[in-house]
C-alpha positions, 0 to 999 in steps of 0.5 A, spaced: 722 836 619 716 837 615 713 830 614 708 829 607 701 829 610 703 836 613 705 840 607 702 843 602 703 846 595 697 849 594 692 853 597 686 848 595 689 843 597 690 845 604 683 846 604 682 839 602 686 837 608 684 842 613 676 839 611 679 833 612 682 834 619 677 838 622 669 837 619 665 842 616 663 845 623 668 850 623 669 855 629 676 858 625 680 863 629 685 868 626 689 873 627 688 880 627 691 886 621 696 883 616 697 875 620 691 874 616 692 869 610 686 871 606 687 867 600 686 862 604 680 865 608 677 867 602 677 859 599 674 858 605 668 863 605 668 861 598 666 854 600 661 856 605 659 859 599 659 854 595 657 847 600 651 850 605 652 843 609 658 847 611 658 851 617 663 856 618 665 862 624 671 867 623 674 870 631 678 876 628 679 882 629 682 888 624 680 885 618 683 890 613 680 891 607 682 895 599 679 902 598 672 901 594 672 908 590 665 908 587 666 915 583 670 916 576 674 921 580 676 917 586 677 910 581 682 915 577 685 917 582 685 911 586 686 904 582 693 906 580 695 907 587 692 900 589 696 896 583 703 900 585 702 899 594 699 893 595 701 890 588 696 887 582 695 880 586 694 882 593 688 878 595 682 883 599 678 879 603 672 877 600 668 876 606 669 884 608 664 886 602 659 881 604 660 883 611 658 891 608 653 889 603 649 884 609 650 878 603 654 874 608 652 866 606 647 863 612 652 858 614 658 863 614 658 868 620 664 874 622 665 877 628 671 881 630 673 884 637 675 890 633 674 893 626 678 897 622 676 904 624 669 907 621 669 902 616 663 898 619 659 905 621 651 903 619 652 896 617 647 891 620 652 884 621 658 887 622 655 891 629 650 886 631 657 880 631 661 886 634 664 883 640 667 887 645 672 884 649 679 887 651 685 884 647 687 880 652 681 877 653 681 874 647 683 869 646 679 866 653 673 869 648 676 864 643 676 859 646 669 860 649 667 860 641 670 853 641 675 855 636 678 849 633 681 851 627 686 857 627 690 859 620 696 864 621 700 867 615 708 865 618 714 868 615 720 862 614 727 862 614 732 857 613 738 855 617 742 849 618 738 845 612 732 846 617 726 851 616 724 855 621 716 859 621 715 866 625 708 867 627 712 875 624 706 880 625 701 876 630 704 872 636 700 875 640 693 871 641 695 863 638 699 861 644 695 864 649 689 860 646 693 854 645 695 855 653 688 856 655 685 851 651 690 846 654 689 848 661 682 847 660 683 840 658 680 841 651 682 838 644 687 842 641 685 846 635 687 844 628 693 850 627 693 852 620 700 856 617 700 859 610 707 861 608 709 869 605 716 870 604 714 877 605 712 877 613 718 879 616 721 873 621 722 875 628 725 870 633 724 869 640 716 867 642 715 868 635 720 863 632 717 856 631 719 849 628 715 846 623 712 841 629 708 846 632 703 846 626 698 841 623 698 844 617 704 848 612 701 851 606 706 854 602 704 856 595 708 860 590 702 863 588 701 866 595 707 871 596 703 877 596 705 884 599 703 885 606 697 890 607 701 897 608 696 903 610 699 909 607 703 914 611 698 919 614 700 926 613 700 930 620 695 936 621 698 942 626 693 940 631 696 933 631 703 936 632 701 941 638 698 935 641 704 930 640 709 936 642 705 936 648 705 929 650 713 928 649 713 933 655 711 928 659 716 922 656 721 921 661 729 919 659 729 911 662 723 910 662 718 905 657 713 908 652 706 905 648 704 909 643 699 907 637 699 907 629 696 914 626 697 921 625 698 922 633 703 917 633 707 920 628 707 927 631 709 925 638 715 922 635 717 927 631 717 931 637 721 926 641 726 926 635 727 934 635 728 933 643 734 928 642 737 931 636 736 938 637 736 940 644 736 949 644 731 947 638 726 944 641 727 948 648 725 954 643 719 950 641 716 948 648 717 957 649 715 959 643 709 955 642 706 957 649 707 950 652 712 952 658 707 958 659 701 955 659 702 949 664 708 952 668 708 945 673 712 943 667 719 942 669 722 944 662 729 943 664 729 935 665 727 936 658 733 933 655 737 929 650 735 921 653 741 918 656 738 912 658 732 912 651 727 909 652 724 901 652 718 900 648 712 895 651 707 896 647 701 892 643 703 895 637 709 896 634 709 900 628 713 905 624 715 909 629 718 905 634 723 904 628 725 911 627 725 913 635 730 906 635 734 910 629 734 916 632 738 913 637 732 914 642 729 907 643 735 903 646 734 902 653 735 895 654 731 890 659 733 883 661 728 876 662 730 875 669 726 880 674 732 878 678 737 882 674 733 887 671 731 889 679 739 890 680 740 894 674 735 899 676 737 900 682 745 898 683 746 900 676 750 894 674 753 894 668 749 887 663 756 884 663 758 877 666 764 879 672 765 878 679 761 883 681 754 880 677 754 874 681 756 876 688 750 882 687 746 876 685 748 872 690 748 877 697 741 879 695 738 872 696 737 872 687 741 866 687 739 861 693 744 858 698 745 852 693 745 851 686 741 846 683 739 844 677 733 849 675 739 855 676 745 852 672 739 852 667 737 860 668 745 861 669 746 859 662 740 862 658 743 868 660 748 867 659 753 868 666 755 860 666 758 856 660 754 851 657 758 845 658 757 844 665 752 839 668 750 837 675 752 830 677 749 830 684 750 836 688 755 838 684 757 843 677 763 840 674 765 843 667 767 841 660 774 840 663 772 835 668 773 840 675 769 839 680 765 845 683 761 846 689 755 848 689 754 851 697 754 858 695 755 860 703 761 857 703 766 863 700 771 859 697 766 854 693 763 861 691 770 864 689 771 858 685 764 859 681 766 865 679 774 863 676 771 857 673 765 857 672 762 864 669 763 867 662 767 873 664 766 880 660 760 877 656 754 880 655 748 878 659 743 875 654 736 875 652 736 883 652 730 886 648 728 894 647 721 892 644 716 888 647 710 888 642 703 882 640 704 885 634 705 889 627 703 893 623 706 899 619 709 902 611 712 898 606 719 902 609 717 899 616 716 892 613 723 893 608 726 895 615 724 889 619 727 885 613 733 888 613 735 886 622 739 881 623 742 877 628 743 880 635 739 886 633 733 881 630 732 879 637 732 886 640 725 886 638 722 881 641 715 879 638 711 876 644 703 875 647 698 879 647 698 877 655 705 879 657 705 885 653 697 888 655 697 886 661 701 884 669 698 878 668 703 871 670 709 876 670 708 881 674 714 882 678 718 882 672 713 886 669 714 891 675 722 891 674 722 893 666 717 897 665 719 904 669 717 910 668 712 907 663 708 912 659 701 908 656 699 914 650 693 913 646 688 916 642 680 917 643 675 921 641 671 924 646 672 926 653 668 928 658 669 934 664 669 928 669 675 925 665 671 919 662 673 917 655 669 914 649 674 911 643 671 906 640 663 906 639 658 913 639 652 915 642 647 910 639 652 905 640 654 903 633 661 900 634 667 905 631 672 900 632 674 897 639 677 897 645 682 893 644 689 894 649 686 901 651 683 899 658 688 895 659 693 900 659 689 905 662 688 900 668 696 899 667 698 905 669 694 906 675 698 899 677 704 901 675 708 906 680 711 913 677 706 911 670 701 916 667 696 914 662 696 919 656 689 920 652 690 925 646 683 928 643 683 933 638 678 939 641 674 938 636 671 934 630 667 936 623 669 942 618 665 949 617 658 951 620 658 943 623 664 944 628 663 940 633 666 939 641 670 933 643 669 935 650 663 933 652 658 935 659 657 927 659 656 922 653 652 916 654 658 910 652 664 909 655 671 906 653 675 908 660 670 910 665 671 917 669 675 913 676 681 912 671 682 918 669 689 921 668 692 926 663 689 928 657 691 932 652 689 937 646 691 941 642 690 947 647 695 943 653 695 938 658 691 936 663 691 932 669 686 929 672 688 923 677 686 925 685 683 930 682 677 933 685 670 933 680 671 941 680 678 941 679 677 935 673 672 940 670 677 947 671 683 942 668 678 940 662 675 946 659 683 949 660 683 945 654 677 945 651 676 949 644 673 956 646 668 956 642 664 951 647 668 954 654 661 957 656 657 952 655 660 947 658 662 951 664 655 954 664 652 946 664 657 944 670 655 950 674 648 948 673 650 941 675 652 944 682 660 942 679 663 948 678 663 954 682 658 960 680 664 965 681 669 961 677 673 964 671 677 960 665 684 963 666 685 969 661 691 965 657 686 959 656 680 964 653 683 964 646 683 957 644 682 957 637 684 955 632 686 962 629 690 962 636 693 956 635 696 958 628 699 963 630 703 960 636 706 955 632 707 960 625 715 960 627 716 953 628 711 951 622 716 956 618 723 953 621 721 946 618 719 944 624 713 941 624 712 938 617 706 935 614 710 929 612 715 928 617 716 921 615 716 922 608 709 919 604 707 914 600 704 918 594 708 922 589 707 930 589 702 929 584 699 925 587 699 929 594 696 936 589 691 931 587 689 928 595 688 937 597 684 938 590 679 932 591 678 933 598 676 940 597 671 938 591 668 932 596 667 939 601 665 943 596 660 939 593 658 936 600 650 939 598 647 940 593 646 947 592 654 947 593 654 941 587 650 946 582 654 952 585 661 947 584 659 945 577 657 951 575 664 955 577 668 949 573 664 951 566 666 959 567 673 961 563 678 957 560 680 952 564 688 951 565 690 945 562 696 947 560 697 947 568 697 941 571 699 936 565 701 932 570 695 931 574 690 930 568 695 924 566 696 921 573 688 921 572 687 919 565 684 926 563 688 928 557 684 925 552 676 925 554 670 923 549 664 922 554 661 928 557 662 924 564 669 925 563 669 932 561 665 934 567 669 930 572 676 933 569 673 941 569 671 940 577 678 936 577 682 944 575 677 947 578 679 944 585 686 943 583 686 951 581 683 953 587 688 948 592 694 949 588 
């Protein structure tokens, strides 16, 4: 029950009391991507900004933030876009633009352990707070902080004429900073929620009753959209690479995978496997796939029979439509008992004779039930819930007595007739284990719309349980099997190390956040890979550069933990492998373009043979190659752009191509005046493209700016259409 001095209806009257509560020494923790609640965040900087007796620190991680177009071009085009997704009355955090701008009040200070990728490249206060934890040590890092406030956006949902709250996206560092700080025997923090009838409410560990927090701000005016990043398109070289990566995805097996491009193409691939087997076996042959790495058993390849379990940090779009593909449907249970039965008796999860006695000779119910097991045996759903102990006895709703002695057969016999809930469904399945989410607005609508059982399917839990072994393990070990932890990077070297998150001179990309994590996984868990995927090579026209490096002076995943990484060129295994044979595997991979500098380094290193030769059928990894292999698929509809759909409307696609090309195009100051110049040369072909020059605003034009952008703008339409 929500008690008066613990609700409010207004964002400034939660701060009040939030001040009241908890001082002006503010050590404030929130979660990371769309569990932030920014207005509130936002009155609180505000008032940093405003009160310099006011001392205030944010623990976060991901905070997103509205694109800023600085150009007419770029205003025109992406304004309208922002008011449309992300709704008129989405509330940018504000501390990001000073964080940016390095206007931060004195008293008010940021840090993250992971930021939004490439957004903080070359700004002062954001790389000097960076703090490089993994996700699972957040939490502890927060807790060394002295964090005693944390605010939260929670969904709500009525049932009953009572109000439930769901920490929705975020579960996955507030109950684990919560049990560290009470283990430690501190005080526990202020815990602050902003209620968003938009943020889906998941159940499990993310259902909480009003009790839970100190603070309820509900207010109308706070009902804002969720952050949704736009649907990424999907590049031939994202396919290759996600083609490649499915072919090592196991039917019964558990998957992880990232938001992104990447993400999507490994999906997609998965989906035409299940869905369309010959066309997929075609593909992988045609493609060169099954050439290229003839280790690779093409038959098992198969539609998944079993599917596939997620235990994943992120949970994302793609794990939607892998479950809508019928692919994501491998269940697991919460007892390491049960599951271990499953997975090796094959047991059916339905309460019978059998179940018991499987669980009864295999020592996973003791001699003797006692409280602890009727308690266990309800919440999952194998004994009524009407039975109670009284001594050393069970005894029914119906008032029968029941021997607990399971040695003995006939009080065994009479637990199952009298007892069990026979023909029912085990309980507490999930086929997802996520910390959090983040994805489209189709991906939000969609959680809205489960419901019931297949609501408690997807079970949102801590960041402990998912990213980790950590005070579950044997249960950890029984459901995740086969596990396959896929995740994106941006270098790696010969030897197998891999930097994802920072470059050379140490400015921070992003984070490590969960990847370590999972790498370490990997190598714990039997029968599981770490899949790293890289794209071969970055940057465009005479400024190509190798994602294959000889060495690089900043590692995410140092070369001990090397395993599988892939490019768009094929697979390479490392794991056990000596240094030489890790060098082979990688410049296999490589773009040829740097295959003999590469190769040539390594031999002048004493790493490689003097004698060794790249295999003929890895010499031509080129792009043009590359195209040319995948030239049927492409064609066939099989690799799309947009497999997913888009969040921009044809236009608006035609408009993205023709700007890029204008932004590559005038990217030097001879090519802005050659770009310039080519735009004033014939009539321009308005006629054409109506429509783009009225989603830009270009139909009528007074000022010479506008004239100028709208020429450059048919011009690059012209030349990309």
């Amino acid at each position: 029950m929500i008690k008066s001095e613990q609700h409010f209806s207004s964002i400034s009257t939660g701060l009040e009391a939030l001040l009241k509560r908890a001082g002006k020494q503010l050590s404030v923790g929130s979660p990371l991507g769309v569990g932030k609640p920014n207005a509130l965040l936002n009155a609180l900087w505000q008032r940093a900004r405003e009160d310099k007796s006011l001392d205030l620190s944010i623990f976060t991680a991901l905070s997103l933030a509205l694109p800023r177009p600085k150009t007419l071009l770029e205003k025109r085009f992406t304004l309208p876009f922002i008011e449309s997704h992300f709704g008129a009355d989405y509330p940018d955090l504000e501390y990001i633009q000073d964080v940016l701008n390095d206007t931060a009040p004195e008293n008010a200070v940021v840090a993250e352990f992971y930021m939004q990728s490439g957004a903080f490249l070359g700004k002062p206060a954001a790389q000097r707070h960076y703090t490089s934890s993994n996700y699972t040590h957040a939490a502890r890092d927060m807790a060394d902080r002295g964090v005693n406030v944390i605010v939260q956006l929670v969904g709500v949902e009525q049932r009953e004429g009572e109000l439930f709250y769901s920490l929705g996206s975020n579960p996955d560092t507030t109950q684990d900073l919560l049990d560290i700080l009470a283990w430690r025997g501190h005080k526990r923090p202020l815990v602050v929620a902003v209620v968003n009838r938009n943020m889906p409410f998941m159940t499990g560990k993310a259902e909480r009753r009003a009790d839970f927090f100190d603070l309820i701000i509900d207010d109308p005016d706070c009902q804002h959209q969720l952050f949704a990043p736009p649907i990424a398109a999907v590049s031939l070289v994202d396919h290759s690479i996600g083609l490649h990566a499915g072919t090592l995805i196991a039917d019964g097996g558990t998957l992880q995978i990232g938001i992104g491009s990447l993400g999507d193409a490994l999906v997609n691939g998965l989906m035409l496997r299940h869905v369309d087997h010959d066309a997929y076996q075609s593909l992988i042959k045609s493609c060169g796939i099954s050439k290229r790495h003839k280790w690779l058993n093409t038959t098992e390849l198969m539609a998944f029979k079993q599917g596939l379990y997620a235990a994943s940090e992120m949970f994302m779009d793609g794990f939607m439509h892998l479950y809508k593909a019928g692919i994501l449907k491998r269940m697991v249970w919460p007892d390491a008992d049960i599951q271990n039965l499953i997975n090796t008796r094959g047991l059916e999860p339905v309460v019978n004779s059998e179940l018991f006695e499987a669980l009864c000779e295999s020592r996973a119910l003791p001699p003797i039930l006692d409280q602890y097991q009727l308690e266990r045996l309800q919440t999952l759903g194998i004994v009524a819930n009407d039975i109670v102990t009284v001594g050393d006895a069970w005894i029914t709703g119906a008032g029968r007595k029941l021997g607990t002695d399971m040695r003995q057969p006939e009080q065994r016999a009479d637990i199952i007739e009298n007892a069990l809930l026979i023909g029912g469904k085990l309980k507490g399945a999930a086929i997802l284990h996520s910390a959090f989410f983040m994805g489209s607005k189709s991906f939000y609508t969609w959680l809205h719309s489960l419901k019931g059982g297949e609501r408690d399917l997807f079970q949102m839990t801590t960041v402990g349980q998912v990213n980790e072994l950590y005070g579950g393990e044997e249960l950890d070990r029984a459901q995740r099997l086969k596990s396959r932890f896929v995740n994106t990077t941006m270098k790696v070297t010969l030897l197998g190390a891999a930097a994802s998150d920072g470059l050379d001179n140490n400015q921070v990309v992003s984070g490590v956040g969960g990847q370590y994590n999972f790498v370490a996984m990997a190598h714990a868990l039997p029968d599981s890979r770490s899949i790293l995927m890289v794209r071969s090579t970055h940057g465009s026209g005479n400024a190509i550069l190798s994602n294959i490096v000889w060495t690089y002076p900043y590692d995410t995943i140092p070369r001990h933990l090397r395993d599988v990484v892939i490019t768009e060129y094929g697979i390479a295994l490392l794991r056990g492998k000596s240094d030489e044979d890790c060098i082979k595997a990688m410049l296999c991979v490589a773009d040829s373009r740097f295959q003999p500098e590469l190769a040539q380094t390594a031999k002048d290193n004493g790493k490689l043979s003097v004698d060794w030769q790249i295999p003929q059928i890895f010499q031509q990894n080129t792009p043009a190659d590359l195209h040319s292999r995948y030239a049927q698929a492409r064609s066939n509809g099989q690799l799309p752009q947009w497999p997913f759909g888009s969040d921009f409307t044809e236009v608006e696609l035609c408009l993205i191509k023709a700007l890029g090309w204008l932004k590559q195009a005038t990217k030097s100051r001879s090519g802005k005046i050659k770009t310039v110049v080519q735009s004033f040369l014939g009539r321009p072909a308005e006629s054409i493209f109506r429509e783009h020059l009225e989603r830009m605003e270009f139909l009528e034009v007074t000022s010479f700016e506008e004239k100028l952008n709208r020429r450059l703008l048919i011009l690059a339409l012209t030349r990309t259409t």
